[in-house]
Each structure stands twice: as C-alpha cells, then as structure tokens.
C-alpha positions in Angstrom: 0.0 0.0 0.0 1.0 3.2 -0.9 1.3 5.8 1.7 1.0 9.4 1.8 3.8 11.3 0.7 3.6 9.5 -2.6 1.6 11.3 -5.8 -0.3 8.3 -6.3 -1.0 8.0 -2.4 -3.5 5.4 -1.0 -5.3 6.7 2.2 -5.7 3.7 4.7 -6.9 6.0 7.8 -11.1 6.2 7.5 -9.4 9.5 9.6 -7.5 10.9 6.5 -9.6 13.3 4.6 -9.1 12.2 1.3 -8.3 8.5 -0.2 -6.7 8.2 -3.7 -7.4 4.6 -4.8 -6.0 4.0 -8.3 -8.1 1.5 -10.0 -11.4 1.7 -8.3 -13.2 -1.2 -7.2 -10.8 -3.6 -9.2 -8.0 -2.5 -7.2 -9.5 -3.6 -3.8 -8.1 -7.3 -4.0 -4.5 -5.8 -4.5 -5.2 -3.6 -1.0 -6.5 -6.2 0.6 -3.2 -8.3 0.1 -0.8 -5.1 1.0 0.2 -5.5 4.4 -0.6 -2.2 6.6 3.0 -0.8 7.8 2.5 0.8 11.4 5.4 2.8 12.4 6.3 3.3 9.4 7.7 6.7 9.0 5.8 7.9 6.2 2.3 7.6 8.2 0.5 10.3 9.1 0.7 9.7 12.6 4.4 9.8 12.6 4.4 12.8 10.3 7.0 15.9 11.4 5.5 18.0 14.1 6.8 21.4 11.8 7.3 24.7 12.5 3.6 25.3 13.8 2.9 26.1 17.0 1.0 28.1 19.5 1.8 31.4 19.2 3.4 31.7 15.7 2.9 34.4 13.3 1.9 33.3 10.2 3.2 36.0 7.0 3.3 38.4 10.2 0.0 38.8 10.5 -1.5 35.4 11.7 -1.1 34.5 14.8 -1.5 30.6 15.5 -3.4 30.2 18.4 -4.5 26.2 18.8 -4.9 23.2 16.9 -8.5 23.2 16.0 -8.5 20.1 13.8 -6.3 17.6 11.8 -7.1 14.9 9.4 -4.2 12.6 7.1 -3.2 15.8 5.1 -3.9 19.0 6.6 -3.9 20.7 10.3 -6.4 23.6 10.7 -5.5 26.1 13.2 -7.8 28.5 15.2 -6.0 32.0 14.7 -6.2 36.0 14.8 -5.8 38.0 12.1 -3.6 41.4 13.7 -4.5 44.8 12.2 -3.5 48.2 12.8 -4.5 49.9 16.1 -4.8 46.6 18.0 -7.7 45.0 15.5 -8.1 41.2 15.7 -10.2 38.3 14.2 -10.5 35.1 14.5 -10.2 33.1 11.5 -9.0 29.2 10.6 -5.7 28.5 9.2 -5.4 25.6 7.4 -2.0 24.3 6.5 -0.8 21.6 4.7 1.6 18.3 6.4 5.1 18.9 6.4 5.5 15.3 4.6 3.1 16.6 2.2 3.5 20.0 1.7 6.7 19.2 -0.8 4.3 16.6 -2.6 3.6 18.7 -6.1 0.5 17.0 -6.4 -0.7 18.1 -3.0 0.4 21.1 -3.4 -1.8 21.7 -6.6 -4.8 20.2 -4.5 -3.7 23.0 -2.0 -4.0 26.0 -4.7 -6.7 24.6 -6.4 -8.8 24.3 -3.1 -8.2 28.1 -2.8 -9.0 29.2 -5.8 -12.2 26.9 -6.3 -13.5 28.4 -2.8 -12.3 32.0 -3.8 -14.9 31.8 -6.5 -18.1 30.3 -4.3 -19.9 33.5 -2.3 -23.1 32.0 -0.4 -24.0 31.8 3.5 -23.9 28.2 3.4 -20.6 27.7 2.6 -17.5 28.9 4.2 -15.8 31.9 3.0 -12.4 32.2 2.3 -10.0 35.1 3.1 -6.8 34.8 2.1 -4.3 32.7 0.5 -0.2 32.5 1.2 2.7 31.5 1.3 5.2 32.0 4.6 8.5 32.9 4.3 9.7 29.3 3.9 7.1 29.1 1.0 5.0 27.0 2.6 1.2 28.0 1.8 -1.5 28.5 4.3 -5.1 29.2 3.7 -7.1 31.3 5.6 -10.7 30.7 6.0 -13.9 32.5 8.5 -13.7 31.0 12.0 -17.1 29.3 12.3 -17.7 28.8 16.1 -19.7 25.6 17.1 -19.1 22.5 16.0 -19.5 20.0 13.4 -22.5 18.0 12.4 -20.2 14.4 13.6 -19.9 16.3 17.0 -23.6 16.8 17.2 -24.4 13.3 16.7 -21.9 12.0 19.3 -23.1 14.7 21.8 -26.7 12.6 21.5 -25.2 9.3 21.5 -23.4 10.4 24.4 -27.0 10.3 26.2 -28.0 7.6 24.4 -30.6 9.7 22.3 -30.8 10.8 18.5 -30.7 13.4 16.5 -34.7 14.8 16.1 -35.4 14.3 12.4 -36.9 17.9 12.1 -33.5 19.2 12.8 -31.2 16.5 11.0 -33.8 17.6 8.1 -33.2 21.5 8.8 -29.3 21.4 9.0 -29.5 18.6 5.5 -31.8 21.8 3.5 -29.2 24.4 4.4 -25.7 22.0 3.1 -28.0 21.2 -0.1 -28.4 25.1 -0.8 -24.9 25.7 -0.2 -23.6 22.5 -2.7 -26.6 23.8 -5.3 -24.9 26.8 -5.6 -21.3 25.1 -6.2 -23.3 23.2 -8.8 -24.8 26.1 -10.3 -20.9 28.2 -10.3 -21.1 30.3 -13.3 -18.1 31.8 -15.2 -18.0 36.4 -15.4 -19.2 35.5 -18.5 -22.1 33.7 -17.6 -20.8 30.2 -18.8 -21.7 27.1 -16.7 -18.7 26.1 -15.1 -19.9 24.0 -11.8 -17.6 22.5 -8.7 -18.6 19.2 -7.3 -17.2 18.8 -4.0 -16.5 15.2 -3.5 -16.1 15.0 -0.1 -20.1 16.0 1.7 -19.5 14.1 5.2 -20.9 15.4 8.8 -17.5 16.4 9.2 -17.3 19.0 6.3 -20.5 20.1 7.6 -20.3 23.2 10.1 -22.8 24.1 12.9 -22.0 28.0 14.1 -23.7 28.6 18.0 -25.9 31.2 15.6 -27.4 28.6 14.2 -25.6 28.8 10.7 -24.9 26.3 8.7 -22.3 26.1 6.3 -20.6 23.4 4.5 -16.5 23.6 4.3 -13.8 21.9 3.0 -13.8 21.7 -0.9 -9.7 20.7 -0.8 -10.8 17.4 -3.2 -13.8 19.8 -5.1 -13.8 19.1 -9.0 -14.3 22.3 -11.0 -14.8 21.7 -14.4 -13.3 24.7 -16.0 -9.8 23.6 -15.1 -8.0 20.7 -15.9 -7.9 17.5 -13.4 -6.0 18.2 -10.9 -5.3 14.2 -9.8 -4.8 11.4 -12.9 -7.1 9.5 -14.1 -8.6 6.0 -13.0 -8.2 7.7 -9.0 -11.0 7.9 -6.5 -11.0 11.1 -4.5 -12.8 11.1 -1.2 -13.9 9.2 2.2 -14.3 6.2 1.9 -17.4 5.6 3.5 -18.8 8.8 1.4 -18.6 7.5 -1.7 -21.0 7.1 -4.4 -21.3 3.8 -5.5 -20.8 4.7 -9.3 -17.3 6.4 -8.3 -15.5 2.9 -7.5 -16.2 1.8 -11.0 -14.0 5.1 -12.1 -16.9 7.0 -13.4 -16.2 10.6 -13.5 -17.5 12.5 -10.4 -20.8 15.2 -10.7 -23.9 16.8 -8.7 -25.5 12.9 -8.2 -22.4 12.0 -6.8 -22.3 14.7 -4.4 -26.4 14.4 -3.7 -25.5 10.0 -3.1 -23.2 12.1 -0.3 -25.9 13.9 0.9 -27.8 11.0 1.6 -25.5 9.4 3.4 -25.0 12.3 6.0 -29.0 12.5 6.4 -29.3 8.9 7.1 -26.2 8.6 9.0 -27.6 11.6 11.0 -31.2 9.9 12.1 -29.7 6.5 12.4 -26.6 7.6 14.8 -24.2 4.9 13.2 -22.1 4.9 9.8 -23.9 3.6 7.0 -21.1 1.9 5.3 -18.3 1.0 7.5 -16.5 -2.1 8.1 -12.9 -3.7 9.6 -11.3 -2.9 6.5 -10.8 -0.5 3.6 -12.0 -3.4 0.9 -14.6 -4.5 3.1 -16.0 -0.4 3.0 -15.6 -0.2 -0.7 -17.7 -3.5 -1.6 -20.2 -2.3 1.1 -20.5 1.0 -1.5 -20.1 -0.5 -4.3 -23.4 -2.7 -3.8 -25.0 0.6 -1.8 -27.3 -1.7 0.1 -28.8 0.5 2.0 -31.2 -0.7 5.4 -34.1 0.7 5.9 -34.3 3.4 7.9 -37.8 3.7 9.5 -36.0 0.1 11.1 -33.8 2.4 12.9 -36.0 5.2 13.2 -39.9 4.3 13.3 -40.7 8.3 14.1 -39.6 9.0 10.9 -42.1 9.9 8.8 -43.1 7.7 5.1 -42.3 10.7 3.2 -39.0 11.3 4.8 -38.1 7.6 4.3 -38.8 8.0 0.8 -36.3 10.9 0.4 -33.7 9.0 2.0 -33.8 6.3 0.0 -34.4 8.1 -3.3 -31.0 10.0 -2.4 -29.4 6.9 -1.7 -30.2 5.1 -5.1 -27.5 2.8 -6.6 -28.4 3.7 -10.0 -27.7 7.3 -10.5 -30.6 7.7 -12.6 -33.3 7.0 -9.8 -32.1 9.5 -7.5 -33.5 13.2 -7.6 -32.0 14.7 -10.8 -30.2 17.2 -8.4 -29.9 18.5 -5.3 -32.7 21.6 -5.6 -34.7 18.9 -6.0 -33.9 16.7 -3.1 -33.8 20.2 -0.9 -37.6 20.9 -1.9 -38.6 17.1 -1.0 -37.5 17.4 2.4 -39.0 20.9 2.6 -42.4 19.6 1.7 -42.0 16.6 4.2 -41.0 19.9 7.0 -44.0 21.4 5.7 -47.0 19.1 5.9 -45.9 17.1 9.6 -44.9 20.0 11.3 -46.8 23.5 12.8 -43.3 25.3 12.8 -40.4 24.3 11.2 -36.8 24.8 13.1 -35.3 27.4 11.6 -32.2 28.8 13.0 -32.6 29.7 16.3 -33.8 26.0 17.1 -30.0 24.9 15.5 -28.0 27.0 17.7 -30.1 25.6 20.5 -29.1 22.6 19.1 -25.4 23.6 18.6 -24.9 24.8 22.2 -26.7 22.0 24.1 -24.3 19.2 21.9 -21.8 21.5 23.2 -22.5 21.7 26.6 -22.7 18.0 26.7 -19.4 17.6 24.8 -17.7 19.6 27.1 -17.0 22.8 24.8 -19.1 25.6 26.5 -22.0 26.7 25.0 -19.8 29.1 22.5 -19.5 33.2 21.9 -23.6 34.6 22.9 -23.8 35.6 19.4 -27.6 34.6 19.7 -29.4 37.6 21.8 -31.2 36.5 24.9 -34.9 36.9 22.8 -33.4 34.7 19.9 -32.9 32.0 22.4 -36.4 32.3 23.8 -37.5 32.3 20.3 -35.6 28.9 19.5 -37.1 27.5 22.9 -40.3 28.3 21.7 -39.9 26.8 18.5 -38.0 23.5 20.5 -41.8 23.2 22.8 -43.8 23.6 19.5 -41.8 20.3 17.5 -41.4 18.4 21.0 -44.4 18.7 22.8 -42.4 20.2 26.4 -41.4 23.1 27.6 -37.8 24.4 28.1 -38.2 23.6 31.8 -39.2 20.1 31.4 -35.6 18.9 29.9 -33.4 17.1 32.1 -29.9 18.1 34.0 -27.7 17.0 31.0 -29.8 19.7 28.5 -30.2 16.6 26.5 -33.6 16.6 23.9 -36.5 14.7 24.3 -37.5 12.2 21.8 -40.7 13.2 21.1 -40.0 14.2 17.6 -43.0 16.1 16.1 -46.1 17.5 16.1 -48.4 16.5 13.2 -50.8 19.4 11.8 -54.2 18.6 13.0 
C-alpha cells in the first residue's frame, strides 16, 4: 500500500480526509493483500510535528493560536488576524503536512482548493479570506472562523445520552448543506458560462454548525471544477471512503449525483446515529458502497415519517438515474416533508439551540452569545412547539427529548 507522501497515495486512515485509490473497485483485491505498515515513518501519525505552533505568526500577520482540527493531510488552526490599532479576528488556518507539503500533487490540490472556494460567495458555505505562502514558502489558507461545532460532533453529543438526532433538525441542517452545494453546482463563469464545482467530499464532518445557528458546508480541498483541468490522474478515486458514491468505484467521472448519493448518506447517518457503510477494512468499506445496500431506515428510526423515508432512500439510489435529478430537487422534498408534519419548522434559532446543548454536553461551553437573549427564547419556543415540552421540562444533561414532532391537526 502506498502511503502518503507519494503522488499516487492510497489513504488507509477512515481518519484521512481524502483517499486516492488507483483502480477503483478492481484494485480492492491488490489492497486487501498489501500489508498495513505501522510505524512506518511515512504515516500520518508519525508525520514531522513542523514549524507550527502556539503562538506563531503566520506571514506576520496570523497568529496561531491552537490546533482546532487535523485529518491525514492537513492541520487547521484556530488564529487572529492582527490589524492596525490593535484589531483582531479570528479566523482558521489551514495548512498543509510537512510530509506533504513538498508533494507537487498536493500542493496543486492545496492552490486549487483556494481558488475553487475563492470563486463560491453564499451563507452556506465557508468563505475564504486569504491565501499564502510563509516565508519558507509553505502556503496556508485562511478561511472564517465558524464557532460551534461539526455536524459528527452533534451526533456524538446525542449518542453520548443515548438519544438521537430529532429528524426535524437533521432535516433542517441537511436543507441548508443542499443550498450551499446547489450553488457550487450552479458556479457560473464572469461571462455567464456554466462552469460548476462538485465537492466530493459532503461528510458530517465537512459540515459546520456555528452557535448562531448557521450552517455552512467547508472543505472543498478534493472539489472538481470543471473549467480547469484534473487536478489528480485518471482512473483515482477522490474522497472518504465511507462517502462515496457507489458509481465512483467503477472510475466513473464525479458530478452533482455523486455529491447528492453524499448527501444521503449524511442525512441517514444523522437519524440513524451509526455509519452507513463502514466495516474492519478498507475493501470490506468499498464493496459495502459498491453494492450501496442500504437498510431501511424507519428500522432504525420508526418516528420517521413515510415521506422522509422515501427521500432517503431516493438520495441513496444505486443507480444514479433513480435519484433526484439534483440536489434543488432533493432540498424541496424534504422541505415539503417539514411542511406538511410539522406547525413550525426549526429554523435557525432551534440549530443554535441545538449547537450549544451538543456543546455543553461535549464539554466545549455553550460558544461566543452571538444569539441575543430573545433569539434564544425564540428557538425554545420553536424547540416546545416540535417536542411537545417546555424548556423547563428537559433534564440536567440539557439533552432533547424524543418526542419528535407535532403533526398538523
């Protein structure tokens, strides 16, 4: 097995954010016979520690403050922009892995990342600020600072209490990430040509809960814009695992189904609380997509209503042609099925409620009060009307009832 550092690099950590399998789903026979080398020094977990650390100014300007997150090829770093007359901001950082960062490849994922999210402007995804290089020439790329947490986060905070996510809210959070990826699939040129960016990678991880109740979708390093050339060679699959479409291990070309089969995943892995396709092995996770047997999920979750179901499913169709033909589509399903079960649909003040209770329980703090004292009021008003009980009725942990919904009478 190749390991990172290499161009043609095969990610064996389901922790790595991006896997390049040459070969697809014909190469999974060849993986399954490479032994797994721990210790070796080319793994990520015995990567160089770098120059990075606490403190650190970054182009002199960026001041590294902690390690906010780190997957197989990248490190993002909670930091402060420094201005003039004692301005600061926070923002993310995201560099590259020292082993890495003199990969060319990588390094034209890197640039390619930045200009692809340079060119997307909507509240549902994350903006991008800036984009470097340090005076060793390393690049860094700076990114808004979304404080909260991340839509994996939220799911463990309710397994944590042995509870699940309520399917009015996984539904809510699921509308806002298919707005943001409609409008990378609907990226137009300055001169008004189509030119739109699949991102490739839609798992709870890339998706971003801010205490305001925002939600915005992030990391487009492995995105596929289609008015530049590839970026990685042919015959490689680009993405988690676990998050792949099923179509993608056969070394069909990526697009807005594939990202949409994502989506699906994320929404069913949300109500059910457990992966969808996972598995003691990298092969066994591939073959688990490639047949994209799906279980039911009113098995797992018998609140859920038929109509809900039904999207779920339809999203998570093996043949690309019996899915919703995009994701506008799927987005005004779920609206619908929002619509006709429930009084009052959570909007965002019922998510940051969310976002700060997962917190809370998680042991983060319940964030900056960017939320004014009536917003939250609001958003416990809105939590009584979908779970039939009042703000005082919840128990020590803050943790949220499972009575789902109210149906329209």
């Amino acid at each position: 097995m190749i390991l990172p550092g290499a161009s043609t690099a095969i990610r064996s950590s389901l922790r790595a954010p991006a896997y390049l399998i040459r070969g697809g789903i014909s190469a999974m026979n060849e993986m399954a016979r490479a032994p797994r080398l721990r210790g070796d020094a080319r793994l990520v977990s015995s990567r160089p520690v770098g120059r990075d650390q606490p403190g650190r100014r970054i182009a002199g300007k960026y001041e590294l403050v902690e390690r906010a997150g780190e997957g197989g090829m990248a490190t993002v770093w909670r930091a402060i922009t420094l201005g003039a007359e004692g301005f600061e901001r926070p923002v993310a950082l995201k560099r590259a892995h020292p082993a890495l960062a003199i990969d060319p490849q990588f390094v034209a994922m890197f640039v390619e990342e930045a200009r692809v999210n340079a060119t997307l402007d909507h509240p549902n995804i994350v903006h991008i600020h800036d984009f470097g290089s340090d005076e060793h020439g390393e690049h860094y790329l700076v990114m808004e600072w979304v404080e909260g947490l991340d839509l994996r986060r939220l799911v463990h905070a309710h397994a944590l209490v042995e509870e699940q996510v309520a399917w009015p809210i996984a539904v809510a959070i699921v509308v806002e990430v298919l707005r943001g990826i409609y409008a990378a699939h609907t990226r137009e040129t300055p001169d008004g040509d189509a030119a739109p960016i699949f991102h490739r990678d839609v798992t709870p991880q890339n998706v971003m809960l801010a205490v305001s109740g925002a939600v915005k979708i992030t990391d487009f390093g492995l995105a596929r814009a289609t008015d530049r050339a590839r970026v990685t060679n042919p015959g490689t699959v680009k993405g988690k695992l676990g998050y792949l479409a099923p179509e993608l291990t056969l070394d069909h070309p990526p697009s807005a189904l594939t990202d949409l089969f994502g989506v699906g995943i994320v929404l069913w892995e949300t109500l059910a609380g457990e992966r969808l396709f996972d598995g003691a092995s990298d092969v066994e996770i591939l073959q688990k997509v490639a047949r994209a047997s799906v279980p039911p999920i009113m098995a797992i979750r018998p609140d859920v209503p038929p109509a809900l179901a039904e999207a779920v499913h339809t999203a998570l169709a093996r043949d690309p042609a019996h899915r919703f033909p995009d994701v506008r589509a799927m987005g005004l399903a779920l609206r619908r099925v929002l619509r006709d079960h429930l009084d009052e649909a959570p909007d965002m003040h019922a998510i940051a409620m969310e976002v700060r209770d997962a917190r809370e329980q998680l042991g983060l703090g319940t964030g900056r009060r960017s939320v004014s004292s009536l917003d939250v009021e609001h958003a416990r008003r809105v939590r009584a009307a979908l779970f039939g009980t009042s703000s005082d009725e919840r128990d020590a942990s803050g943790a949220i009832p499972l009575e789902l919904s109210r149906k329209k009478h």
